[in-house]
C-alpha positions as CSV (number, residue, x, y, z in Angstrom):
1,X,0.0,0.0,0.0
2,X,1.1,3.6,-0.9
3,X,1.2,6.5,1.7
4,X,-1.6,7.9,-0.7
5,X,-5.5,8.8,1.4
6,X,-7.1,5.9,2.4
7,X,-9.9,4.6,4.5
8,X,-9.4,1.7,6.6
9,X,-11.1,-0.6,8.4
10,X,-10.1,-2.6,11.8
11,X,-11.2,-5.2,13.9
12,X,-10.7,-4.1,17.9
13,X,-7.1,-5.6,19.1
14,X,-5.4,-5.6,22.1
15,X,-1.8,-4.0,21.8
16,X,-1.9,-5.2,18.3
17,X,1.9,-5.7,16.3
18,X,3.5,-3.5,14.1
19,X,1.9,-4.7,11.0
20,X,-1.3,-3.5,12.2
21,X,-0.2,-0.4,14.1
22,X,1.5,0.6,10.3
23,X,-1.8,0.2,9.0
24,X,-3.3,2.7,11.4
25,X,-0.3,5.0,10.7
26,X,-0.4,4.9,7.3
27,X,-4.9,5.6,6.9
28,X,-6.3,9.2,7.1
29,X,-9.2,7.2,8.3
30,X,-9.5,4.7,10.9
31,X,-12.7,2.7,11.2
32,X,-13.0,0.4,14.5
33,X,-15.5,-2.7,13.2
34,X,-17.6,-2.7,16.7
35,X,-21.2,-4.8,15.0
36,X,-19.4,-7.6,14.7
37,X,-19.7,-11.0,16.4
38,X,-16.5,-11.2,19.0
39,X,-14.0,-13.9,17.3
40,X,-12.4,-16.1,20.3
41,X,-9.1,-16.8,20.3
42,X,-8.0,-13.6,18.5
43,X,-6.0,-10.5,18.4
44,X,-9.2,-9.1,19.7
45,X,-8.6,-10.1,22.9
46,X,-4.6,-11.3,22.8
47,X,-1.5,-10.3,21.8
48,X,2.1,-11.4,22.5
49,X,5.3,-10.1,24.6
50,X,8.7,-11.4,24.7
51,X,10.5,-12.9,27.1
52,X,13.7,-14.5,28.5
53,X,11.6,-17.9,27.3
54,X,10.2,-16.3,23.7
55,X,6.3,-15.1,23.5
56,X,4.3,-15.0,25.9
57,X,0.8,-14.6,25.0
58,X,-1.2,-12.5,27.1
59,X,-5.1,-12.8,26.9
60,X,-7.5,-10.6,28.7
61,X,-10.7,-13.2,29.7
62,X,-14.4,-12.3,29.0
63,X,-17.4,-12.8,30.4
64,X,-19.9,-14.9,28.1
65,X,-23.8,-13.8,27.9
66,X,-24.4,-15.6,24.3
67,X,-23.4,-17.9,22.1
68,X,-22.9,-14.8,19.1
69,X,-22.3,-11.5,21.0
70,X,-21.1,-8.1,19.6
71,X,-17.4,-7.3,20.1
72,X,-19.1,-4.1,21.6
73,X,-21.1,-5.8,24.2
74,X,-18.3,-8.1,25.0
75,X,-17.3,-7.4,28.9
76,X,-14.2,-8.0,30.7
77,X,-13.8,-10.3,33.3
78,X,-12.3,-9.7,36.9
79,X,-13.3,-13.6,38.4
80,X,-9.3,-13.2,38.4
81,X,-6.4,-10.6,38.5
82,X,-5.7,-10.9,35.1
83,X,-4.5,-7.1,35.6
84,X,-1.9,-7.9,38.0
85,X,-0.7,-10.9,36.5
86,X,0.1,-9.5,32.9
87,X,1.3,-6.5,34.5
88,X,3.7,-8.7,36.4
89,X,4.7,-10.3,33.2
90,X,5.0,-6.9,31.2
91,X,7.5,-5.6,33.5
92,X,9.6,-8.5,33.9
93,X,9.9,-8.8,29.7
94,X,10.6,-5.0,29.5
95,X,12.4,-3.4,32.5
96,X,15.2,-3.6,31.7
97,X,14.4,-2.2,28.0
98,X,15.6,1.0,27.1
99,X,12.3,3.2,27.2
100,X,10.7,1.0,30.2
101,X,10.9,4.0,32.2
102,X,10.1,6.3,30.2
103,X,6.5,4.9,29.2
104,X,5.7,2.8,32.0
105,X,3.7,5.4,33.3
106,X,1.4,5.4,30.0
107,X,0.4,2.1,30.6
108,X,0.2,1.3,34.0
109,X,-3.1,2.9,34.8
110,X,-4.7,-0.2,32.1
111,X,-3.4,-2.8,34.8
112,X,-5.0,-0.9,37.5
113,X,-8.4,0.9,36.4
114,X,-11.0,-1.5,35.6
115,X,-12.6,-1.3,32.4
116,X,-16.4,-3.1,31.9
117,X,-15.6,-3.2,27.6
118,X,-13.2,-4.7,26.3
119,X,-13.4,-2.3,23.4
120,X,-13.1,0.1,25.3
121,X,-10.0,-1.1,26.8
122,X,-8.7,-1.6,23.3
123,X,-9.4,1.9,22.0
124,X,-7.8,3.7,24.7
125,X,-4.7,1.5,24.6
126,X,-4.1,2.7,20.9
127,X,-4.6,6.1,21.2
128,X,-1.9,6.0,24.5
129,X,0.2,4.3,22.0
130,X,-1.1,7.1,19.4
131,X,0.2,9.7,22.1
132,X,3.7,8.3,22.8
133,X,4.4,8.6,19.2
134,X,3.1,12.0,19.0
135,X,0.7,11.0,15.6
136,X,-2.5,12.4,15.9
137,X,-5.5,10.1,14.1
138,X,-9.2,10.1,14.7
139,X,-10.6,6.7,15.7
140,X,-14.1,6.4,14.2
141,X,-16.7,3.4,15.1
142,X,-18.2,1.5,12.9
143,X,-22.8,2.2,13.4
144,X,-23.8,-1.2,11.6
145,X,-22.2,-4.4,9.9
146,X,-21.3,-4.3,6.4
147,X,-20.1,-7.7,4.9
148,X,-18.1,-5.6,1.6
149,X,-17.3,-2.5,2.2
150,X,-16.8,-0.5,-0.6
151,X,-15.8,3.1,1.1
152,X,-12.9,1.6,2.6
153,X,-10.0,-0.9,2.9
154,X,-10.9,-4.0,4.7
155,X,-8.5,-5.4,7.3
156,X,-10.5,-6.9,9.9
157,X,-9.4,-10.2,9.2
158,X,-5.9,-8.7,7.9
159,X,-3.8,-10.2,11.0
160,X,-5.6,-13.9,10.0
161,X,-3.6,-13.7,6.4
162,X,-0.8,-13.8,4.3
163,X,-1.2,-10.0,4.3
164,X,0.4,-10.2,7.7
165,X,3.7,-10.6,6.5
166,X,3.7,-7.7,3.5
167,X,5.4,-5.5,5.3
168,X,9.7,-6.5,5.8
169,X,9.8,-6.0,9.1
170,X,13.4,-4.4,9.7
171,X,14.6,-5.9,12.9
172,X,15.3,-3.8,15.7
173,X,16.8,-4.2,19.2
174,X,15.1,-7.0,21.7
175,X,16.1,-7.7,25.0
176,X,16.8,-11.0,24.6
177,X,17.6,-11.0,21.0
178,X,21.4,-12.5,22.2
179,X,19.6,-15.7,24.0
180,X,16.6,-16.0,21.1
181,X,17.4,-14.2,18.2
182,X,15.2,-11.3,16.8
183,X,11.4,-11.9,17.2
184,X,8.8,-10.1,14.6
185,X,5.1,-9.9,15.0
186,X,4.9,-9.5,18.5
187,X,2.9,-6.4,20.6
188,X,4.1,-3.2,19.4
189,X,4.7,-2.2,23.0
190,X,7.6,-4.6,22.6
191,X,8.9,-1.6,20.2
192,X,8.0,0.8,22.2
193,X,10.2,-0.3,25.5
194,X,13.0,-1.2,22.7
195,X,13.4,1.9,20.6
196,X,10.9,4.1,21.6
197,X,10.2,6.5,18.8
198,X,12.1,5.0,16.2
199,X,9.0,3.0,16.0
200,X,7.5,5.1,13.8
201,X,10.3,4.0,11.2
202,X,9.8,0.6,11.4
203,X,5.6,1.0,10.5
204,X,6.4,3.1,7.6
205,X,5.5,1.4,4.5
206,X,7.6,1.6,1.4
């Protein structure tokens, strides 16, 4: 895709990866699909940090009123400490990173404030990312389900495909690159705590 206008349309994710944050850097547009059915098992709800050991998925767990329920009904659940515990595992992956200290503060508050939607939790978590880049983008909402769009680009499904890997990702420094080599297509907070702004370089697509 060029750096040309474009409209673009997402499913919800939970500190998706690069390819997927690139997307969002690249639109003029962002659309948030919120009338879908919630897809278990997802980016929706997931996403993956790196340790000492390799990835370490992280899943925030929901409660279940349905057998088919919109990802904007879908509600988080607090049964258990979830917050604490990928907290705990965020700032053992990532303390020692480079920009740890500097952002930690950004996205603490998530791990402590209790949010009832998950895409809710979702949205806010990009924009903070949104904010620690300094790119300003307006995130819109979707108002009813549309199979084909034909106003927009349609990437819901985009992080299920081959489309995943069009971008090259460059590698950039990891914290335990040394012990298990260079890891793409994790969280983009893994970025974030690496090389901080240069981020922005590694989503631009050329």
């Amino acid at each position: 895709m060029s750096l040309t206008t474009k409209s673009i349309l997402l499913s919800s994710a939970y500190l998706p990866d690069l390819t997927y944050l690139s997307e969002v850097l690249n639109a003029d547009t962002i659309h948030i699909e919120q009338q879908e059915h919630f897809v278990k098992q997802t980016h929706r709800n997931r996403c993956d940090i790196l340790t000492s050991n390799g990835k370490l998925t992280l899943s925030i767990p929901l409660l279940k009123s349905g057998e088919k329920e919109l990802i904007s009904n879908k509600r988080i659940s607090y049964a258990e400490n979830w917050q604490q515990q990928h907290w705990r595992s965020i700032t053992s992956a990532y303390k020692s990173s480079p920009y740890f200290e500097f952002f930690e503060d950004e996205f603490k508050p998530f791990y402590h404030t209790k949010f009832d939607l998950l895409i809710d939790f979702n949205t806010q978590l990009l924009q903070t990312v949104l904010h620690i880049l300094r790119i300003k983008k307006e995130i819109l909402f979707t108002n009813e389900f549309v199979l084909t769009p034909n106003d927009c680009l349609d990437l819901r499904e985009y992080l299920h495909n081959s489309l995943n890997n069009k971008i090259n990702q460059m590698p950039y420094y990891q914290v335990f690159a040394d012990k298990i080599g260079f890891i793409p297509q994790v969280s983009c907070m893994d970025a974030l705590f690496n090389v901080g702004l240069e981020t922005i370089d590694l989503c631009i697509i050329k």
